[in-house]
N, C-alpha and C positions, 0 to 999 in steps of 0.2 A: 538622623541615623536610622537607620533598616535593618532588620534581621532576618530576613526572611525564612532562611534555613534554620532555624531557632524557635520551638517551640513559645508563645506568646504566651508571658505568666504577670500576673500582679502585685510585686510584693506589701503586702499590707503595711508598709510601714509606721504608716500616725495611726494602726489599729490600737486600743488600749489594750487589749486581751492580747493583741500579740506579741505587744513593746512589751509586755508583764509576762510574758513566757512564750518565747520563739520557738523554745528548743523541738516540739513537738513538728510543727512546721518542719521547721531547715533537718531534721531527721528526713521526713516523708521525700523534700527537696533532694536530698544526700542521692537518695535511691533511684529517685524517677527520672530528676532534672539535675544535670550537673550543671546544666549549662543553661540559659535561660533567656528572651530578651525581652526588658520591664516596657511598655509601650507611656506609661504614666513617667518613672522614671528615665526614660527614652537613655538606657542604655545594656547592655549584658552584664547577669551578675554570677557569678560563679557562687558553686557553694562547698567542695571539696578541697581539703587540704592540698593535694599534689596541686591542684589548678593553683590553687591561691598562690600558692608559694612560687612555683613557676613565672607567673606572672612578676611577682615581685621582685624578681631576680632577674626577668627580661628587661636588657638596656632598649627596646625597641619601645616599652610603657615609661611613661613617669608622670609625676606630679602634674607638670603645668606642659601645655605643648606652645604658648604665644615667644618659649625664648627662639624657636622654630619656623613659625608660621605669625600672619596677622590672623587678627579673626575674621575678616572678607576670604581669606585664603581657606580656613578654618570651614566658614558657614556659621558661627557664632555669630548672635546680634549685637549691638554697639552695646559699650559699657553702661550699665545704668547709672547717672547723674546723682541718684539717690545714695547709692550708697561708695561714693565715689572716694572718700577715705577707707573704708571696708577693703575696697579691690584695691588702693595701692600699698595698704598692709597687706594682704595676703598675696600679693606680686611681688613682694619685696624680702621677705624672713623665708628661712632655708628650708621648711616644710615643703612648700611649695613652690620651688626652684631646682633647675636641672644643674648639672654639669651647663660650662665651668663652673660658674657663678655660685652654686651649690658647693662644690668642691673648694672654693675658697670662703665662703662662708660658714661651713660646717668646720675649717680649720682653725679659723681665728676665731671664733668662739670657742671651741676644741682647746683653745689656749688657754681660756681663763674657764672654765666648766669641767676642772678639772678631778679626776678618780681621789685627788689627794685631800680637795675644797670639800669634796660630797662626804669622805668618810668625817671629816674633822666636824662637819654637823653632827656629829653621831649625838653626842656628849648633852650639845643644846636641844639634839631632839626629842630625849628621855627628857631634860628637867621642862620642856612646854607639855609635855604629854602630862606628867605629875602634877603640872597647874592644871591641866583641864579637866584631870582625873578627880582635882580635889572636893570633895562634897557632893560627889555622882553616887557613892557607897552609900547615904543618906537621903537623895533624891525621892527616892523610891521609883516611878515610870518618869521614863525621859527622851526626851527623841535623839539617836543615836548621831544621826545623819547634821542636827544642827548642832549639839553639844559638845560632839567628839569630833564626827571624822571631818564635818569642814574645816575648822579652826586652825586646826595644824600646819595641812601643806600650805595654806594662804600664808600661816604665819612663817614657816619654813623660806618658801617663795621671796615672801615679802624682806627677810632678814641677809638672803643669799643675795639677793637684786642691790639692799642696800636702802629700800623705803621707811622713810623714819614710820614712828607708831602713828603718829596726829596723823598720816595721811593715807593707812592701809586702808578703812572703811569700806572703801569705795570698787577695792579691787577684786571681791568676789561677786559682785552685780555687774563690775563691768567684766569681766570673765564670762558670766554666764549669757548676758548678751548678748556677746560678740560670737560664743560659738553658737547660739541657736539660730542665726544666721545659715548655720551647715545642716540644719533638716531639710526632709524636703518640704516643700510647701508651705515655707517661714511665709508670713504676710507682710505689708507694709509698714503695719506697728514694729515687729523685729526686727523690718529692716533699719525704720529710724531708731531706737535702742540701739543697733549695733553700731549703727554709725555715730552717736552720738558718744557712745560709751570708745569706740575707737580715737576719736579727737579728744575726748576727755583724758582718757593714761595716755595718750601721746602728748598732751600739755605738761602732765606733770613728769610724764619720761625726757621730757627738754632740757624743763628746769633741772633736773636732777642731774643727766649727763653734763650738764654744761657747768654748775657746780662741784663733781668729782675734777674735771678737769684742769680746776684752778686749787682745789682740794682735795686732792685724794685720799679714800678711805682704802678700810680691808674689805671690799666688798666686790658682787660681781659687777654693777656699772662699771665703778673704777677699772676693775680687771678687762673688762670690754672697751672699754676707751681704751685702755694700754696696751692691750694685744695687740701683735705687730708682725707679720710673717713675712718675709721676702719685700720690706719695706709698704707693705701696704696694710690700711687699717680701717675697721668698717664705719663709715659716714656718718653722720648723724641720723640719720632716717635709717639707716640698714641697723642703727644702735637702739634706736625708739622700737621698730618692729622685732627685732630679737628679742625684748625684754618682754615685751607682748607676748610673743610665741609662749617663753617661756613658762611667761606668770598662766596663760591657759593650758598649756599641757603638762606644766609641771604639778599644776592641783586639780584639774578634772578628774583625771583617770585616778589618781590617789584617795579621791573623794567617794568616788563613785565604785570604785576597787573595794575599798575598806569594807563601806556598809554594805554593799551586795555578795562579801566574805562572810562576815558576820553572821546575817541571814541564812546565810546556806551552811555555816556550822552550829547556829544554835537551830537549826530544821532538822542537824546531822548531830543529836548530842552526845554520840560516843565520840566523835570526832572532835569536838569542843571540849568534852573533859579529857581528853589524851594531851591536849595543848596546856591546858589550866594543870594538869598535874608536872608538866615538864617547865612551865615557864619559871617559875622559883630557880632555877637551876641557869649560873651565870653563864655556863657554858651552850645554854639553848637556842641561840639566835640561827645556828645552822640550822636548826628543828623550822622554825617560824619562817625563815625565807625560801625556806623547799616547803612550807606550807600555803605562802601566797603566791607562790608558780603554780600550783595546782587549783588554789581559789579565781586565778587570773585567767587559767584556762577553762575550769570551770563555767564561769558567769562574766563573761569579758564585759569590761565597759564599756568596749569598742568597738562594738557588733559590728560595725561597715566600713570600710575604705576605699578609696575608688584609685583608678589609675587611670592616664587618656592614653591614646594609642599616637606613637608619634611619626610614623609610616605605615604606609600600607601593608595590611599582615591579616594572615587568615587565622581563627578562634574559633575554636571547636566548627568549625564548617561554616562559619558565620566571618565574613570578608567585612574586614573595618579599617577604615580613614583614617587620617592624621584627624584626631580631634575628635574620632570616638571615646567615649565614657565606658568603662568597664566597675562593676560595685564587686568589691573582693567581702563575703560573707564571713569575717573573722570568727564570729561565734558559731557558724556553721562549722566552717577547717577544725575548730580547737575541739567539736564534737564527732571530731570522723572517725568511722569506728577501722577504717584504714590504718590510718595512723595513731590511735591509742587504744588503748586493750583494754574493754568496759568504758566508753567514754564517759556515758553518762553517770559512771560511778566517782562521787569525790572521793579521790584517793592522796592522802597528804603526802603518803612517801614514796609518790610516781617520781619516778628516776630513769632513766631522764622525761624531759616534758619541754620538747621544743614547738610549745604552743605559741602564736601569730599573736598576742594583743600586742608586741611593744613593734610587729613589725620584721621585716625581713629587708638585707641586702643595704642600697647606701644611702635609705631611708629610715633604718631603726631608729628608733627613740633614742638622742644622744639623753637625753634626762633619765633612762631606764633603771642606771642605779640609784639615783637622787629616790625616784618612785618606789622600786624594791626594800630601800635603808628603811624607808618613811612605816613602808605596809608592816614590814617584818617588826619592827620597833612600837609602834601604837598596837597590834595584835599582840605581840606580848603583853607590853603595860596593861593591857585590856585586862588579860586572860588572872593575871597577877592581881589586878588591883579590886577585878568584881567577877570573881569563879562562877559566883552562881546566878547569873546573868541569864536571864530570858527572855521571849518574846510578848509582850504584852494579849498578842493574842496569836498564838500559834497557830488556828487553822484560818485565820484571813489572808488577802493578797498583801502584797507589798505594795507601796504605794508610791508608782512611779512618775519623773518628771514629764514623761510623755514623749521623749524622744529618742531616737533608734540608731544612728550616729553617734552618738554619746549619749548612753542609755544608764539611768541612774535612780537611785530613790530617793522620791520627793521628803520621807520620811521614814524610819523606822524606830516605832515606840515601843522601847524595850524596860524592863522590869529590874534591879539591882536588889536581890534577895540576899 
Protein backbone atom coordinates (compact mmCIF):
# COMPACT_ATOMS: atom_id res chain seq x y z
CA UNK A 1 0.00 0.00 0.00
CA UNK A 2 1.13 3.78 -0.85
CA UNK A 3 -0.12 7.01 0.39
CA UNK A 4 1.46 9.26 -1.20
CA UNK A 5 -0.91 12.29 -0.80
CA UNK A 6 -0.85 11.52 2.95
CA UNK A 7 1.36 13.07 5.15
CA UNK A 8 3.97 9.97 6.46
CA UNK A 9 3.61 9.58 10.32
CA UNK A 10 4.81 6.81 12.88
CA UNK A 11 2.59 5.74 15.34
CA UNK A 12 4.42 4.63 18.31
CA UNK A 13 2.58 1.89 19.09
CA UNK A 14 4.94 -0.81 21.30
CA UNK A 15 6.18 2.70 22.79
CA UNK A 16 5.65 2.19 26.80
CA UNK A 17 5.36 5.81 27.46
CA UNK A 18 2.78 5.90 24.91
CA UNK A 19 0.71 2.68 25.45
CA UNK A 20 0.79 4.35 29.26
CA UNK A 21 -0.68 7.66 27.99
CA UNK A 22 -1.73 8.22 24.25
CA UNK A 23 -4.08 10.87 24.96
CA UNK A 24 -1.40 13.69 24.69
CA UNK A 25 -0.39 12.44 21.18
CA UNK A 26 -3.80 11.59 19.50
CA UNK A 27 -4.85 15.24 20.82
CA UNK A 28 -1.61 16.93 18.91
CA UNK A 29 -2.96 14.16 16.06
CA UNK A 30 -6.76 15.45 16.32
CA UNK A 31 -5.45 18.83 15.21
CA UNK A 32 -2.49 18.60 12.77
CA UNK A 33 -3.20 15.13 11.19
CA UNK A 34 -6.59 13.77 10.78
CA UNK A 35 -5.57 11.56 8.43
CA UNK A 36 -2.22 10.04 8.18
CA UNK A 37 -0.23 7.07 6.31
CA UNK A 38 1.77 4.60 9.05
CA UNK A 39 4.71 3.30 6.55
CA UNK A 40 5.71 0.69 9.68
CA UNK A 41 2.20 -0.15 9.93
CA UNK A 42 1.70 0.03 6.12
CA UNK A 43 -1.61 1.35 6.34
CA UNK A 44 -3.87 4.95 7.02
CA UNK A 45 -5.16 5.59 10.32
CA UNK A 46 -7.66 8.01 11.06
CA UNK A 47 -7.93 9.90 14.37
CA UNK A 48 -11.27 11.96 14.35
CA UNK A 49 -14.50 10.95 15.41
CA UNK A 50 -16.56 11.94 12.19
CA UNK A 51 -13.80 9.82 10.22
CA UNK A 52 -13.94 7.00 12.35
CA UNK A 53 -17.53 6.65 12.38
CA UNK A 54 -17.89 7.26 8.73
CA UNK A 55 -15.78 4.77 7.92
CA UNK A 56 -17.59 2.22 10.07
CA UNK A 57 -20.70 2.72 8.66
CA UNK A 58 -19.16 2.54 4.88
CA UNK A 59 -20.46 -0.90 3.46
CA UNK A 60 -17.56 -0.18 0.76
CA UNK A 61 -14.80 -1.19 4.38
CA UNK A 62 -15.26 -4.38 6.50
CA UNK A 63 -13.69 -6.78 8.48
CA UNK A 64 -12.01 -9.23 6.17
CA UNK A 65 -11.90 -8.61 2.18
CA UNK A 66 -10.72 -12.67 1.12
CA UNK A 67 -14.90 -13.34 1.06
CA UNK A 68 -14.18 -10.98 -2.20
CA UNK A 69 -10.89 -11.41 -3.45
CA UNK A 70 -7.99 -14.16 -3.13
CA UNK A 71 -4.84 -12.86 -1.65
CA UNK A 72 -2.85 -13.11 -5.35
CA UNK A 73 -5.77 -10.82 -6.37
CA UNK A 74 -5.38 -8.90 -3.06
CA UNK A 75 -1.11 -8.65 -3.19
CA UNK A 76 -1.14 -10.39 0.26
CA UNK A 77 1.54 -13.12 0.89
CA UNK A 78 0.48 -16.84 1.34
CA UNK A 79 -0.85 -17.85 4.71
CA UNK A 80 1.65 -18.59 7.20
CA UNK A 81 1.83 -22.36 8.00
CA UNK A 82 2.73 -21.33 11.53
CA UNK A 83 -0.03 -20.11 12.54
CA UNK A 84 -2.42 -21.86 10.46
CA UNK A 85 -5.04 -22.73 13.07
CA UNK A 86 -4.96 -18.82 14.34
CA UNK A 87 -6.02 -17.78 10.50
CA UNK A 88 -8.91 -20.43 10.28
CA UNK A 89 -10.40 -19.19 13.65
CA UNK A 90 -10.27 -15.82 12.66
CA UNK A 91 -11.59 -16.65 8.96
CA UNK A 92 -14.22 -18.28 10.48
CA UNK A 93 -16.23 -16.42 13.71
CA UNK A 94 -18.37 -13.39 12.81
CA UNK A 95 -15.91 -10.57 13.97
CA UNK A 96 -14.19 -11.03 11.18
CA UNK A 97 -16.72 -12.02 8.42
CA UNK A 98 -18.64 -9.95 5.79
CA UNK A 99 -22.18 -10.23 4.68
CA UNK A 100 -23.70 -12.85 3.93
CA UNK A 101 -22.05 -15.10 5.96
CA UNK A 102 -21.76 -12.45 8.65
CA UNK A 103 -25.40 -11.93 8.37
CA UNK A 104 -26.25 -15.42 9.20
CA UNK A 105 -23.80 -15.86 11.58
CA UNK A 106 -24.57 -12.85 13.75
CA UNK A 107 -28.36 -14.32 13.70
CA UNK A 108 -27.98 -17.71 14.87
CA UNK A 109 -25.96 -16.86 17.61
CA UNK A 110 -28.30 -13.65 17.92
CA UNK A 111 -30.68 -16.66 18.83
CA UNK A 112 -29.19 -18.08 21.74
CA UNK A 113 -27.10 -14.75 23.12
CA UNK A 114 -29.98 -13.50 23.94
CA UNK A 115 -30.98 -9.57 25.99
CA UNK A 116 -33.19 -12.21 28.26
CA UNK A 117 -29.85 -14.95 28.96
CA UNK A 118 -27.53 -11.66 29.81
CA UNK A 119 -30.13 -9.86 32.26
CA UNK A 120 -30.93 -13.38 34.08
CA UNK A 121 -26.96 -13.30 34.98
CA UNK A 122 -27.66 -10.31 36.82
CA UNK A 123 -28.44 -12.33 40.18
CA UNK A 124 -25.27 -14.75 39.60
CA UNK A 125 -23.11 -11.88 38.88
CA UNK A 126 -23.51 -9.96 42.28
CA UNK A 127 -23.20 -13.35 44.44
CA UNK A 128 -19.29 -14.19 42.37
CA UNK A 129 -18.53 -10.44 42.86
CA UNK A 130 -19.43 -11.03 46.91
CA UNK A 131 -16.97 -14.20 46.70
CA UNK A 132 -14.38 -12.22 45.36
CA UNK A 133 -15.00 -9.30 47.44
CA UNK A 134 -14.75 -11.59 50.39
CA UNK A 135 -11.54 -10.86 52.63
CA UNK A 136 -10.23 -7.88 50.27
CA UNK A 137 -11.67 -5.33 53.23
CA UNK A 138 -8.78 -7.09 55.45
CA UNK A 139 -6.13 -7.51 52.64
CA UNK A 140 -4.88 -4.37 53.18
CA UNK A 141 -2.64 -3.65 49.40
CA UNK A 142 -3.87 -6.04 46.74
CA UNK A 143 -3.57 -6.03 43.04
CA UNK A 144 -6.86 -4.95 41.71
CA UNK A 145 -6.35 -6.28 38.04
CA UNK A 146 -5.69 -10.01 39.51
CA UNK A 147 -8.03 -10.24 42.46
CA UNK A 148 -10.96 -8.55 41.27
CA UNK A 149 -11.39 -7.47 37.73
CA UNK A 150 -10.05 -10.72 35.96
CA UNK A 151 -11.92 -13.42 37.81
CA UNK A 152 -15.23 -12.34 37.01
CA UNK A 153 -15.99 -12.04 33.37
CA UNK A 154 -13.73 -15.33 32.93
CA UNK A 155 -16.04 -16.79 35.47
CA UNK A 156 -19.23 -15.05 33.84
CA UNK A 157 -17.76 -16.37 30.21
CA UNK A 158 -16.98 -19.51 31.46
CA UNK A 159 -20.64 -20.16 33.30
CA UNK A 160 -22.63 -18.49 30.11
CA UNK A 161 -20.60 -20.91 27.55
CA UNK A 162 -21.40 -23.80 29.87
CA UNK A 163 -17.37 -24.96 30.99
CA UNK A 164 -17.52 -27.07 33.91
CA UNK A 165 -15.00 -25.57 36.89
CA UNK A 166 -12.22 -28.47 36.74
CA UNK A 167 -11.54 -27.14 33.20
CA UNK A 168 -11.88 -23.13 33.32
CA UNK A 169 -7.89 -22.73 34.39
CA UNK A 170 -6.83 -22.56 31.26
CA UNK A 171 -9.06 -20.08 29.60
CA UNK A 172 -7.67 -16.82 30.59
CA UNK A 173 -3.96 -17.61 29.21
CA UNK A 174 -5.28 -18.95 26.36
CA UNK A 175 -7.40 -15.69 25.94
CA UNK A 176 -4.59 -13.61 26.41
CA UNK A 177 -2.49 -15.44 23.78
CA UNK A 178 -4.59 -15.75 21.27
CA UNK A 179 -5.19 -11.89 21.18
CA UNK A 180 -1.54 -10.82 21.50
CA UNK A 181 -1.44 -12.26 18.26
CA UNK A 182 -3.23 -8.75 17.08
CA UNK A 183 -0.35 -6.33 17.99
CA UNK A 184 1.73 -5.30 15.90
CA UNK A 185 4.95 -6.85 15.77
CA UNK A 186 3.92 -9.99 17.80
CA UNK A 187 7.19 -12.40 17.26
CA UNK A 188 7.34 -16.03 16.74
CA UNK A 189 7.06 -16.89 20.37
CA UNK A 190 3.36 -15.23 20.14
CA UNK A 191 2.77 -16.60 17.27
CA UNK A 192 3.41 -20.21 18.63
CA UNK A 193 1.29 -19.40 22.01
CA UNK A 194 -1.38 -18.38 19.98
CA UNK A 195 -1.48 -21.17 17.98
CA UNK A 196 -1.12 -23.42 20.40
CA UNK A 197 -3.55 -21.93 22.78
CA UNK A 198 -6.04 -21.88 19.55
CA UNK A 199 -5.89 -25.94 19.14
CA UNK A 200 -5.96 -26.28 22.81
CA UNK A 201 -9.90 -24.37 23.65
CA UNK A 202 -10.66 -25.86 20.28
CA UNK A 203 -10.02 -29.45 21.75
CA UNK A 204 -11.91 -28.95 24.61
CA UNK A 205 -14.74 -26.76 22.60
CA UNK A 206 -15.31 -30.36 20.59
CA UNK A 207 -15.51 -32.26 23.39
CA UNK A 208 -17.96 -30.15 25.04
CA UNK A 209 -20.29 -29.21 21.77
CA UNK A 210 -20.52 -32.71 21.07
CA UNK A 211 -21.46 -33.68 24.71
CA UNK A 212 -24.43 -30.79 24.84
CA UNK A 213 -25.67 -32.52 21.83
CA UNK A 214 -26.35 -35.78 23.12
CA UNK A 215 -27.04 -33.82 26.55
CA UNK A 216 -28.31 -30.77 26.67
CA UNK A 217 -27.74 -28.37 29.42
CA UNK A 218 -29.22 -24.49 30.22
CA UNK A 219 -26.27 -23.13 28.76
CA UNK A 220 -24.83 -21.17 25.75
CA UNK A 221 -23.13 -24.37 23.89
CA UNK A 222 -26.36 -26.19 24.22
CA UNK A 223 -28.17 -22.88 23.06
CA UNK A 224 -25.59 -22.61 20.01
CA UNK A 225 -25.95 -26.11 18.95
CA UNK A 226 -29.78 -25.67 18.95
CA UNK A 227 -30.20 -22.50 17.33
CA UNK A 228 -31.71 -22.89 14.04
CA UNK A 229 -33.01 -20.16 11.60
CA UNK A 230 -34.55 -20.92 8.16
CA UNK A 231 -33.35 -24.59 8.86
CA UNK A 232 -29.85 -24.01 8.97
CA UNK A 233 -27.44 -24.33 11.93
CA UNK A 234 -23.76 -23.37 12.56
CA UNK A 235 -21.13 -26.47 12.01
CA UNK A 236 -19.15 -27.56 14.26
CA UNK A 237 -16.09 -25.49 13.49
CA UNK A 238 -18.38 -22.15 13.01
CA UNK A 239 -19.59 -23.54 16.84
CA UNK A 240 -15.83 -24.00 18.23
CA UNK A 241 -14.68 -20.44 16.83
CA UNK A 242 -17.93 -18.66 18.08
CA UNK A 243 -17.15 -19.83 21.51
CA UNK A 244 -13.72 -18.62 21.10
CA UNK A 245 -14.66 -15.11 19.84
CA UNK A 246 -16.76 -15.10 22.63
CA UNK A 247 -14.68 -16.20 25.68
CA UNK A 248 -11.98 -13.29 24.14
CA UNK A 249 -14.25 -10.36 23.89
CA UNK A 250 -16.52 -11.25 26.27
CA UNK A 251 -13.62 -10.76 29.13
CA UNK A 252 -10.81 -8.61 27.59
CA UNK A 253 -12.41 -5.49 27.25
CA UNK A 254 -14.35 -6.17 30.87
CA UNK A 255 -11.10 -6.77 32.27
CA UNK A 256 -9.19 -4.08 31.07
CA UNK A 257 -12.56 -1.59 31.23
CA UNK A 258 -12.82 -2.30 34.84
CA UNK A 259 -9.18 -1.50 36.11
CA UNK A 260 -8.43 1.22 33.86
CA UNK A 261 -12.16 2.75 35.42
CA UNK A 262 -11.06 2.47 38.70
CA UNK A 263 -7.68 4.30 38.06
CA UNK A 264 -9.16 7.14 36.58
CA UNK A 265 -11.64 7.49 39.61
CA UNK A 266 -9.53 6.91 42.35
CA UNK A 267 -7.05 9.76 40.37
CA UNK A 268 -10.55 11.63 40.20
CA UNK A 269 -11.55 11.25 44.06
CA UNK A 270 -14.62 13.48 43.96
CA UNK A 271 -15.84 11.40 41.29
CA UNK A 272 -15.26 8.03 43.35
CA UNK A 273 -16.82 9.33 46.48
CA UNK A 274 -20.04 10.57 44.56
CA UNK A 275 -20.34 6.68 43.41
CA UNK A 276 -19.48 5.27 47.04
CA UNK A 277 -22.15 7.62 48.51
CA UNK A 278 -24.89 6.61 45.93
CA UNK A 279 -23.99 2.78 45.63
CA UNK A 280 -25.84 1.71 49.00
CA UNK A 281 -28.90 2.93 47.39
CA UNK A 282 -30.81 -0.20 45.45
CA UNK A 283 -32.05 1.93 43.02
CA UNK A 284 -28.49 3.00 41.78
CA UNK A 285 -27.53 0.83 39.00
CA UNK A 286 -28.90 3.65 36.39
CA UNK A 287 -26.18 5.86 38.29
CA UNK A 288 -23.06 3.14 37.69
CA UNK A 289 -23.87 2.16 34.03
CA UNK A 290 -24.12 5.89 32.66
CA UNK A 291 -20.84 5.90 34.93
CA UNK A 292 -18.93 3.23 32.79
CA UNK A 293 -20.20 4.77 29.36
CA UNK A 294 -18.23 7.72 30.43
CA UNK A 295 -15.19 5.41 32.09
CA UNK A 296 -15.31 3.47 28.44
CA UNK A 297 -15.00 6.54 26.63
CA UNK A 298 -12.74 8.04 28.91
CA UNK A 299 -9.74 5.38 28.74
CA UNK A 300 -11.08 2.81 25.98
CA UNK A 301 -9.48 -0.53 26.04
CA UNK A 302 -9.69 -0.60 22.65
CA UNK A 303 -7.68 2.05 21.45
CA UNK A 304 -7.42 0.60 17.60
CA UNK A 305 -9.56 -1.00 14.98
CA UNK A 306 -8.88 -1.55 11.68
CA UNK A 307 -11.13 -1.97 8.59
CA UNK A 308 -9.83 -3.15 4.83
CA UNK A 309 -11.16 -1.27 1.98
CA UNK A 310 -13.17 -3.66 -0.40
CA UNK A 311 -13.04 -1.60 -3.64
CA UNK A 312 -11.50 0.93 -4.99
CA UNK A 313 -12.34 4.44 -3.21
CA UNK A 314 -10.57 7.49 -2.52
CA UNK A 315 -9.84 8.69 1.71
CA UNK A 316 -9.03 11.85 2.58
CA UNK A 317 -7.13 12.23 -0.98
CA UNK A 318 -5.24 9.19 -0.44
CA UNK A 319 -6.72 6.46 -3.35
CA UNK A 320 -6.82 2.86 -1.79
CA UNK A 321 -7.40 -0.89 -3.16
CA UNK A 322 -9.36 -3.63 -2.29
CA UNK A 323 -7.16 -4.84 0.56
CA UNK A 324 -5.92 -1.58 1.77
CA UNK A 325 -5.78 -1.49 5.86
CA UNK A 326 -7.28 1.56 7.39
CA UNK A 327 -6.30 1.69 11.68
CA UNK A 328 -9.68 3.49 13.12
CA UNK A 329 -8.06 5.60 16.40
CA UNK A 330 -10.93 4.76 19.04
CA UNK A 331 -9.32 6.44 21.89
CA UNK A 332 -8.45 9.19 19.63
CA UNK A 333 -12.72 9.74 18.30
CA UNK A 334 -13.83 9.01 22.15
CA UNK A 335 -11.46 12.28 22.84
CA UNK A 336 -12.56 14.61 20.00
CA UNK A 337 -13.33 17.79 21.32
CA UNK A 338 -15.81 17.86 18.02
CA UNK A 339 -17.88 15.71 19.44
CA UNK A 340 -17.85 15.96 23.20
CA UNK A 341 -17.83 19.00 25.19
CA UNK A 342 -14.39 19.07 27.54
CA UNK A 343 -13.28 15.76 26.33
CA UNK A 344 -10.70 15.24 28.44
CA UNK A 345 -12.81 15.88 31.40
CA UNK A 346 -14.39 12.60 33.29
CA UNK A 347 -17.67 13.51 33.41
CA UNK A 348 -20.05 10.52 34.88
CA UNK A 349 -23.25 12.26 33.99
CA UNK A 350 -22.29 12.83 30.22
CA UNK A 351 -25.65 12.42 28.64
CA UNK A 352 -25.62 11.38 26.08
CA UNK A 353 -22.01 9.65 25.23
CA UNK A 354 -22.05 8.03 21.83
CA UNK A 355 -18.51 6.98 22.26
CA UNK A 356 -16.85 4.02 19.63
CA UNK A 357 -15.26 1.48 22.18
CA UNK A 358 -18.11 -1.17 21.66
CA UNK A 359 -18.09 -0.16 17.91
CA UNK A 360 -20.42 1.21 15.30
CA UNK A 361 -22.85 -0.15 12.52
CA UNK A 362 -23.24 -4.24 11.77
CA UNK A 363 -20.13 -4.77 13.48
CA UNK A 364 -21.02 -3.66 17.14
CA UNK A 365 -20.18 -5.63 20.03
CA UNK A 366 -23.15 -8.24 19.96
CA UNK A 367 -21.77 -8.92 23.79
CA UNK A 368 -21.95 -4.99 24.59
CA UNK A 369 -24.70 -5.66 27.24
CA UNK A 370 -23.15 -8.92 28.72
CA UNK A 371 -19.84 -6.20 29.21
CA UNK A 372 -22.10 -3.17 30.43
CA UNK A 373 -24.25 -5.66 33.22
CA UNK A 374 -20.70 -6.90 34.13
CA UNK A 375 -18.76 -3.04 34.50
CA UNK A 376 -21.88 -1.47 36.17
CA UNK A 377 -22.43 -4.40 38.69
CA UNK A 378 -18.54 -5.08 39.98
CA UNK A 379 -18.09 -1.05 40.21
CA UNK A 380 -20.94 -0.89 42.42
CA UNK A 381 -19.97 -4.01 44.60
CA UNK A 382 -16.56 -2.25 44.56
CA UNK A 383 -17.83 1.13 45.66
CA UNK A 384 -20.16 -0.74 48.49
CA UNK A 385 -17.93 -3.10 49.75
CA UNK A 386 -14.49 -0.90 50.15
CA UNK A 387 -15.36 3.13 50.09
CA UNK A 388 -12.19 4.02 51.12
CA UNK A 389 -10.10 2.30 48.54
CA UNK A 390 -6.91 3.89 47.17
CA UNK A 391 -4.07 3.74 45.18
CA UNK A 392 -1.12 2.24 46.56
CA UNK A 393 0.92 4.87 45.28
CA UNK A 394 -0.99 7.62 43.73
CA UNK A 395 1.80 9.65 41.96
CA UNK A 396 3.25 6.47 39.92
CA UNK A 397 2.36 5.16 36.37
CA UNK A 398 0.15 2.52 35.79
CA UNK A 399 1.47 -0.60 34.92
CA UNK A 400 0.62 -1.71 31.55
CA UNK A 401 0.58 -4.97 29.47
CA UNK A 402 2.32 -3.30 26.72
CA UNK A 403 -0.14 -3.53 24.11
CA UNK A 404 -2.09 -0.92 22.14
CA UNK A 405 -4.86 -2.92 20.47
CA UNK A 406 -5.98 -4.14 23.50
CA UNK A 407 -4.36 -1.87 25.94
CA UNK A 408 -4.63 -2.87 29.68
CA UNK A 409 -2.96 -2.90 33.15
CA UNK A 410 -0.61 -5.42 33.77
CA UNK A 411 -1.40 -4.33 37.46
CA UNK A 412 -3.01 -2.16 39.69
CA UNK A 413 -1.89 -2.14 43.55
CA UNK A 414 -4.57 -0.58 45.41
CA UNK A 415 -4.92 -0.04 49.28
CA UNK A 416 -8.52 -1.22 51.30
CA UNK A 417 -8.48 1.41 54.09
Amino acid sequence: MLAPSLPHLRLPVTDPAFVQNPYPLLAELRQTQPAFFDPDLNRVVLTRYADIAAVLRDKRFGRSALHRYSRDELGWPPPDPAQAQFDAFNGNHMLDSEPPKHTRLRSLVGLAFTPRRVERLGTRIEAILAGQLRGLDKAGAFDLVADYAEPLPVTVIAELLGVPPEQRAMLRPWSAAIVRLYEPGAGQQAQAEAERAVQDFSALLRGLGQQRRQQPEDDLITALVQAEAAGDRLSEQELIDTCILLLNAGHEASVNGLAAGVLALLRKRGQWEMLVEAAPREDSLPLFRRAIEELLRYDSPLPMFERIALEPLELHGAALKPGDRVSLLYASGNRDPLKFEQPDALNLSRDPNPHLTFGLGIHYCLGAPLARLELALSLRALCRALPGLRLANPDGPGQYTGGFVIRGLARLDVVAD
